[in-house]
N, C-alpha and C positions, 0 to 999 in steps of 0.2 A: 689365268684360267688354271683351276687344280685338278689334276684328276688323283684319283686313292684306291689302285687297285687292290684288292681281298679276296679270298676263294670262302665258300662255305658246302657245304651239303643237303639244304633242304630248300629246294626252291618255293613251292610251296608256303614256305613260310615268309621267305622274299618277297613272296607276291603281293600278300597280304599285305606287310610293311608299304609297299610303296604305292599300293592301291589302297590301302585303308586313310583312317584320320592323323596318323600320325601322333607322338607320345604326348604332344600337347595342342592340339587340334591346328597342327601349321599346314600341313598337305593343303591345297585346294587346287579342284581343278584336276585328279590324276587322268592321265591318257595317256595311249603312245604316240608317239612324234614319230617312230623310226620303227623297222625292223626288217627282220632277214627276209621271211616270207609265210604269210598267216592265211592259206587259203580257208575260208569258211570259221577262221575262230573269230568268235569278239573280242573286242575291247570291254576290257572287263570295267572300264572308266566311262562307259559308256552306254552301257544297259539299264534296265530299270533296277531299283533297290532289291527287287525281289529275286534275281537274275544273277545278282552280285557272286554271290557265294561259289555256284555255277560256273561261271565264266571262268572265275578263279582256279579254280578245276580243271577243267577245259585247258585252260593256256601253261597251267604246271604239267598237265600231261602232254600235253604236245610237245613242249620246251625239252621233255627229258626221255620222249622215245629214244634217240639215238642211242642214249645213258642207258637203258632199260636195255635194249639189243648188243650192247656190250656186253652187259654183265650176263643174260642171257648165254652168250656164245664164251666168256671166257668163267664164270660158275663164279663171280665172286664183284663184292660191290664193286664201281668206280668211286673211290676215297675226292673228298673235295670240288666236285662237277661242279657245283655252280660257281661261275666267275660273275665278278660286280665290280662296279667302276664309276662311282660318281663322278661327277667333273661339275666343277663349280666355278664361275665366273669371281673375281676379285671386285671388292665392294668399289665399287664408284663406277663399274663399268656398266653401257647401256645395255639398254631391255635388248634381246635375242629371241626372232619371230620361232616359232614352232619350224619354220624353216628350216631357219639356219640352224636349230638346235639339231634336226635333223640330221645336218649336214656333217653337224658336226660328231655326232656320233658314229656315223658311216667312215669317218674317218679315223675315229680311235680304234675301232673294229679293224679297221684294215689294217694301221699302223702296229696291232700289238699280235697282230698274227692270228687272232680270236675270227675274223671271216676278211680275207682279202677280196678285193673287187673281182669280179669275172669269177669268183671263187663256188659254183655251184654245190658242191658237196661240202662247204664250212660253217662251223658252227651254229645254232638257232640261234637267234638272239631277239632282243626287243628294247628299247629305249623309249625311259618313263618319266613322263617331268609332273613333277606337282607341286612346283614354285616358282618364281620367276627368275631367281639366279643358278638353277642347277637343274640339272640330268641326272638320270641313274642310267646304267646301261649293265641288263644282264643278259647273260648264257648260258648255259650248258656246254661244260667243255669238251664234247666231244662229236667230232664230227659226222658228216651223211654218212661217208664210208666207213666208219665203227672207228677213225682214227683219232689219236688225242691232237690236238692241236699243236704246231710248235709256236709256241707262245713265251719262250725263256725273256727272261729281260724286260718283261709287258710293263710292267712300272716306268721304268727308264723309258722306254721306245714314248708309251702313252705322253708323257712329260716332254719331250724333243716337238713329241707332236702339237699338243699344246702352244709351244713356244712360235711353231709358225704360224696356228689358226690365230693368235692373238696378232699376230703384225697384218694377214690379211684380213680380220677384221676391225681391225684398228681397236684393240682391247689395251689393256694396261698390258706392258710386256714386265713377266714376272721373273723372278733369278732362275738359271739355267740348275739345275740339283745334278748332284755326280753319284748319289745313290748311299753317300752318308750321312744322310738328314732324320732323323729319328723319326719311328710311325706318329704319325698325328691322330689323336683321339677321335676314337667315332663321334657318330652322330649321338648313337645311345648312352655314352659314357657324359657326353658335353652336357646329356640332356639331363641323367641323373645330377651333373656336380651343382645344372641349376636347383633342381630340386630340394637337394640338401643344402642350399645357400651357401656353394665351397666356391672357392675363385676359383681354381684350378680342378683338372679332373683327378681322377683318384691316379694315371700313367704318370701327370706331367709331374702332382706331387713328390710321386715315389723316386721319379727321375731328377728332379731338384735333389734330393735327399741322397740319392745315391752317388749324385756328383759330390755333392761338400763330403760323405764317409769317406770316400776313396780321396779326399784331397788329404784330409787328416791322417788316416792308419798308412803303416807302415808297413800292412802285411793281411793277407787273409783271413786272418785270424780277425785282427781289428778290426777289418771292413764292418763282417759280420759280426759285430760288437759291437760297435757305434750303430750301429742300425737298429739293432735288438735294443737299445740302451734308448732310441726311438720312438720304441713304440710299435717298430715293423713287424711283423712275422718275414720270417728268412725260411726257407725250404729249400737245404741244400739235394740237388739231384746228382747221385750216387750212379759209379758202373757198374753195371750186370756182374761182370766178372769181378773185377777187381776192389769194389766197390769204392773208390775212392771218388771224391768229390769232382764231376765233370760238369756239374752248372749248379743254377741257381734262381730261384721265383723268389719274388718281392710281395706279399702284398698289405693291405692298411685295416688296419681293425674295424671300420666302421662302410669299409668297402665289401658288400656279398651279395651272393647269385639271389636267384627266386627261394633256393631252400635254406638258406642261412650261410651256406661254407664261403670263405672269405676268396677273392677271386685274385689270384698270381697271376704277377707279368715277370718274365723268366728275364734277365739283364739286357740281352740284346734286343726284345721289345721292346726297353726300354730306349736302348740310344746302341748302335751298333757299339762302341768303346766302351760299353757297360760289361759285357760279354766277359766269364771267368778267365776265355783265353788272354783275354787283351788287357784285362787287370793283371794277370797275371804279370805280363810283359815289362808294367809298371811299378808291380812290385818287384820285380826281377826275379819272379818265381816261373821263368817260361817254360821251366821241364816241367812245369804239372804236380811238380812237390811239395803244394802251399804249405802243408798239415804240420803244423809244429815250427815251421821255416820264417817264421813272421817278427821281425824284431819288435819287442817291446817298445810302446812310448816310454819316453823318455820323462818320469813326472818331475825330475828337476826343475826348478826355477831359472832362466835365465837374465840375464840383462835384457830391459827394451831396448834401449838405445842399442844396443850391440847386436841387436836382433835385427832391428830396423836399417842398422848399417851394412849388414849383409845383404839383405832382401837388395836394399839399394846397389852396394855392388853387384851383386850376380844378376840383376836387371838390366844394370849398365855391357855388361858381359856379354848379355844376351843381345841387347840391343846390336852392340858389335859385330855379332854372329850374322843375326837377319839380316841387316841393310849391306854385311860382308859377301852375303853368300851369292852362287851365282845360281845358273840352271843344272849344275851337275846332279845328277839324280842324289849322289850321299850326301851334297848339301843344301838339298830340300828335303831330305829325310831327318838331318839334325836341325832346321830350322821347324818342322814339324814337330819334334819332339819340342822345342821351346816355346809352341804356341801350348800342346797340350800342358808342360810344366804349369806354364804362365795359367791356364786355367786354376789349378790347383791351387796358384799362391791367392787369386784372388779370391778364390773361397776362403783360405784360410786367413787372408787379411780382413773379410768380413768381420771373422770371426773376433779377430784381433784388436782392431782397431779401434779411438775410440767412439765409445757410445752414437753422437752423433754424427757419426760417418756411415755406419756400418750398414745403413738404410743405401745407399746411395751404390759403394762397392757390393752390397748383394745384388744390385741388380744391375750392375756392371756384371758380376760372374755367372749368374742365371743368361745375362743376352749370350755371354761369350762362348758359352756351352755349344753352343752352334758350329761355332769356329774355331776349337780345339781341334778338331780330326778333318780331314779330308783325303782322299783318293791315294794319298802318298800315305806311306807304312812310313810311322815313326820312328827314329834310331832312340829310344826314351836313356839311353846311356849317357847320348851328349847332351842332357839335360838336366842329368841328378843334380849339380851343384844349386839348380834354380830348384828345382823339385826342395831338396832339402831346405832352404831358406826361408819358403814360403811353409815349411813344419816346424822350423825353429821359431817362426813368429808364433803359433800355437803354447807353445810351451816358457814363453816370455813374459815377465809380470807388466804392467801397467805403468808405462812410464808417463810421468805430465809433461816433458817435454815434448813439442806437436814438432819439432822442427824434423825429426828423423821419419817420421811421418809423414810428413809434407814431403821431404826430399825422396822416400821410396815412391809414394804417389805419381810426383814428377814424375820418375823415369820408368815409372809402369806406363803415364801416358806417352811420352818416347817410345818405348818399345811395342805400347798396343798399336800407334802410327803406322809403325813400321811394319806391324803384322798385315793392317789394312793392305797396305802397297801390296805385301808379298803376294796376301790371297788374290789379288787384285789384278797383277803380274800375271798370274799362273791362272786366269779364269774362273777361279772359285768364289763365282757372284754370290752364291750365299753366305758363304763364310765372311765376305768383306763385308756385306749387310750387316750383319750379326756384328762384326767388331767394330763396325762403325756406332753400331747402335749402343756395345756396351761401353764404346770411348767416351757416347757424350754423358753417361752416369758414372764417370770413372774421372774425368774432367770437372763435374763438379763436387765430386767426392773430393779432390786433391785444390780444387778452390776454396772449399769452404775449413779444409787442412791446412791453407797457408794466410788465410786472411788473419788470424790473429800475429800472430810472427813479424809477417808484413808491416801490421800496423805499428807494431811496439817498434818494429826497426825506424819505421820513416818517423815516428814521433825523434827517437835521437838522433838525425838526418845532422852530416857536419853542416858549417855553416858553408855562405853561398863561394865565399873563398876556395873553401875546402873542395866545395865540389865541380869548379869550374874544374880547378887541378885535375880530380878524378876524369872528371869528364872529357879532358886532354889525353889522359893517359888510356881509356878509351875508345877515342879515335886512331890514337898512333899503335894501340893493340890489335884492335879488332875494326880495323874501318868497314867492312863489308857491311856491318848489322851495327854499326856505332849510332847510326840514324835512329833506327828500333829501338835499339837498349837504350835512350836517353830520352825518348820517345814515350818507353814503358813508363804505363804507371806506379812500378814496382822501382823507379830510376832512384829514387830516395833511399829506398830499402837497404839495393846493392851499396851507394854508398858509404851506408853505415858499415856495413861489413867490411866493405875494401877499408875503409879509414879503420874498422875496431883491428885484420888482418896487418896493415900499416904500424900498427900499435904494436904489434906482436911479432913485429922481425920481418916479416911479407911484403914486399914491395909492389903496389898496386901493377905494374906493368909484368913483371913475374905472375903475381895471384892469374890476372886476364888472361896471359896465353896459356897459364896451365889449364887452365877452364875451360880457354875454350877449344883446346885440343882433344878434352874428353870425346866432346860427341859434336857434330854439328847443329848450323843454330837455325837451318834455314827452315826446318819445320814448327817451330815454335813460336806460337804466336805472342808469345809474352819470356821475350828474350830475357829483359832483367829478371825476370823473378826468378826464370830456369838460372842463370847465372847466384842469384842467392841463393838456392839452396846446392849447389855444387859447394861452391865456396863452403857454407854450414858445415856442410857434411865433410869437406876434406877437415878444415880444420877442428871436427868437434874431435875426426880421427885422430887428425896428431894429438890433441889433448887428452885425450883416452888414454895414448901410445905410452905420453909422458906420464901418465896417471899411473900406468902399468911398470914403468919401468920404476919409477918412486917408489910403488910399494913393494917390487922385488929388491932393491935395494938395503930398504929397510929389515926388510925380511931377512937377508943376508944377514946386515950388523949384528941382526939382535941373535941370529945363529951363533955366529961367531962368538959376540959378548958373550954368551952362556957356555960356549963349550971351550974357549982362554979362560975365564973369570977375569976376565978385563975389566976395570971400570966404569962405568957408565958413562956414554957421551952424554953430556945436555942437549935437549931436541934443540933444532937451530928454527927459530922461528921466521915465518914467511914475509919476508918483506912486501909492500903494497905492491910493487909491480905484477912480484912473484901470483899475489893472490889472482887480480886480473886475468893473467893467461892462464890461469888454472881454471876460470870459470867457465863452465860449459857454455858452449856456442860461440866463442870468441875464440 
């Protein structure tokens, strides 16, 4: 059961809304179920056609006398009187008699402080159904006695409430919210985005958008450049005094009012972490000084592979952190920061990755958006190393190697596991929703990343000799998960590796316990394969390491040679072995 508290100022026009046809003739049926107390008014759902208009009248003015005798006695309007609260049943649950919707209204009224029980002097109200899965519940916020209601926290209170009319009426029971859940799109907005044949409405788009800007730029400056570079209109809101930049509206060029002007959602509409203070925070511009202070992208090229091998470490790091940390408040505040990071990279490995992935991790980072932020204030300091890694993949060329890909993947789904548990731990049902939900497109994003690899590795699978040995060495490594790992389908893959790593000076019983020292195995449902791409990735490093020190090497002699006028060495050419462990992924 949802409710979506809102305030507006023209009841009147409310009214009409929820007694008329609605934007696409869905209303049927309006009436009230509930209310405060209507001596002698109608139901405007209820009179004859000719009546309508009237009654409508009737019941806006009754609703806002009290509103009318304030302003009266204090010389000036009351700003945003009318309160509104749909509550809407979750699809599968059953029909709810006029009764119980009644009931149920009397009870969001009481809970959010809008008309408590025995409360004779609180607010007017009325409660309007004209569907079968939802309410409207409106008011006039101010009370018999000329007072305003104390209603703070009505959103929150209304939602707790919710959560127990759902167990006593045996509804679906929904996630519990902590109050950093993004506004969810009206009625009116849902109704335009059908119209105009948009998946999404014009909020949710600009909120998609404004997450992957801020995953990319480095700075204020970029935010609002990557956005404009979009497509957005950006409307920065400037201080009175000082006039420096203190917020920000979003909105879409094909999005506009009745008169044509294009209709802004200021950041925090958008998703509370959208907000200029808390990008700031992000960008580490928290004194308020964006202007100027914004480090340039970096348009160098990088290494993939080198990129890809970062991301995976500072994943692995992270991973670390989470399933390290305890309840101490600074160590959920840096585990915080490593969920919001972790949002970030996975926008920007959309970005990055190839082609047909990028379908799969965008919609792993759009669910995760959910569960970036929660009730806990981020430390985003103990986080930059992941923050940065997941901006170096942006600015990295196109490598064809999938193996460094595959192995970031891996340990992205390792550390989004782990995020689950956390949010999970600490009560934060929607967040662990959310990351549940972007685990399993983030899972098969990182499946359909290691299926070719896999395959090429188990085609050169040692013989069955070969891998009994392995498969000894295995057990007397890691007996706990020797069962699983031999078990995996992936049990071939690994020992191609272990035997190519055996080639190359690694001793299979060495390689195993360094591996599986990294991270634990007990969450992984495909232990061999997490074991292949550890392995990959350690040794594509040493080969890199060796790669780097050769061509510094080099680089020395031929200093040197030029500035002795020394002779020229003859290049010394590579022997076969030599070539082998030079090749990437062995």
């Amino acid at each position: 059961m949802v409710p979506d508290v809102s305030t507006g100022d023209r009841s009147r026009g409310l009214l009409s809304y929820l007694f008329g046809p609605g934007r696409r003739n869905e209303h049927t049926d309006p009436h009230i179920v509930a209310a405060f107390a209507m001596p002698g008014i109608n139901d405007p759902g209820r009179v004859p056609l000719d009546q309508h208009h009237g009654a409508l009248s009737e019941l806006a003015d009754y609703l806002d006398q009290p509103v009318k005798l304030r302003e009266q006695r204090l010389g000036k309007k009351v700003p945003q009187h009318v309160w509104h609260c749909p509550v809407r049943t979750a699809p599968g649950d059953r029909y709810l008699t006029d009764g119980e919707w009644a009931e149920v209204a009397r009870r969001i009224v009481h809970s959010t402080g809008i008309a408590e029980h025995g409360d004779d002097a609180a607010c007017r109200w009325i409660a309007v159904r004209h569907a079968e899965d939802h309410i409207h519940i409106m008011a006039t916020s101010v009370r018999e006695d000329g007072r305003r209601p104390r209603n703070r926290g009505d959103g929150r209170r209304a939602q707790a409430e919710c959560r127990r009319i759902e167990t006593e009426l045996g509804l679906r029971r929904l996630k519990p919210g902590d109050a950093t859940a993004p506004k969810t799109p009206s009625g009116p907005e849902v109704a335009k985005a059908e119209r105009q044949g948009r998946k999404n409405t014009a909020r949710v788009w600009l909120r998609e958008h404004a997450y992957a800007a801020a995953a990319a730029a480095r700075g204020e400056d970029e935010f609002f450049a990557v956005l404009t570079s979009l497509g957005i209109k950006v409307r920065p809101r400037l201080g009175p005094v000082t006039g420096e930049v203190t917020g920000y509206s979003l909105a879409t060029a094909d999005d506009t009012d009745a008169k044509g002007e294009p209709i802004f959602y200021s950041g925090s509409a958008l998703a509370p972490d959208l907000s200029l203070n808390r990008l700031r925070e992000r960008f580490g511009l928290a004194d308020g000084k964006a202007a100027g202070q914004a480090t340039a992208l970096h348009t160098s090229r990088t290494d993939a592979g080198a990129s890809w091998r970062q991301a995976d470490g500072e994943l692995r790091a992270a991973y670390m952190l989470v399933t390290g940390g305890t309840a101490v408040d600074e160590a959920d505040a840096k585990v915080q920061a490593q969920a919001a990071a972790f949002a970030e990279l996975l926008h920007n490995t959309a970005v990055s990755a190839p082609r047909q992935l990028r379908a799969e991790i965008q919609a792993a980072a759009i669910a995760f958006n959910r569960a970036n932020r929660s009730a806990i204030r981020a430390d985003h300091r103990a986080a930059d190393a992941l923050r940065q890694a997941g901006r170096t993949l942006l600015t990295s060329s196109t490598g064809r190697d999938g193996d460094f890909v595959a192995a970031a993947l891996t340990s992205a789904v390792f550390l989004l596991i782990a995020l689950v548990e956390w949010h999970a731990q600490r009560g934060h049902a929607q967040q662990a929703a959310a990351a549940q939900q972007s685990l399993v497109h983030l899972r098969a994003a990182q499946q359909h990343a290691a299926r070719p690899a896999l395959a090429q590795l188990a085609a050169r699978a040692p013989s069955p000799q070969a891998q009994d040995r392995l498969a000894a060495a295995v057990r007397a490594t890691i007996p706990d998960h020797a069962h699983r790992i031999l078990a995996d389908p992936a049990w071939p893959a690994l020992s191609t590796a272990l035997a190519q790593a055996e080639s190359a000076g690694t001793p299979p019983r060495r390689a195993l316990a360094a591996l599986s020292e990294q991270r634990e195995l007990d969450t992984a449902d495909r232990p061999a394969e997490v074991l292949v791409w550890r392995l990959r990735t350690a040794t594509a490093g040493q080969v890199s390491q060796r790669a780097r020190s050769a061509t510094t090497r080099s680089a020395l002699n031929n200093r040197l040679t030029t500035e002795t006028g020394a002779p020229s060495v003859p290049a010394v050419q590579l022997q076969p072995t030599d070539v082998k462990r030079l090749r990437p992924g062995h």
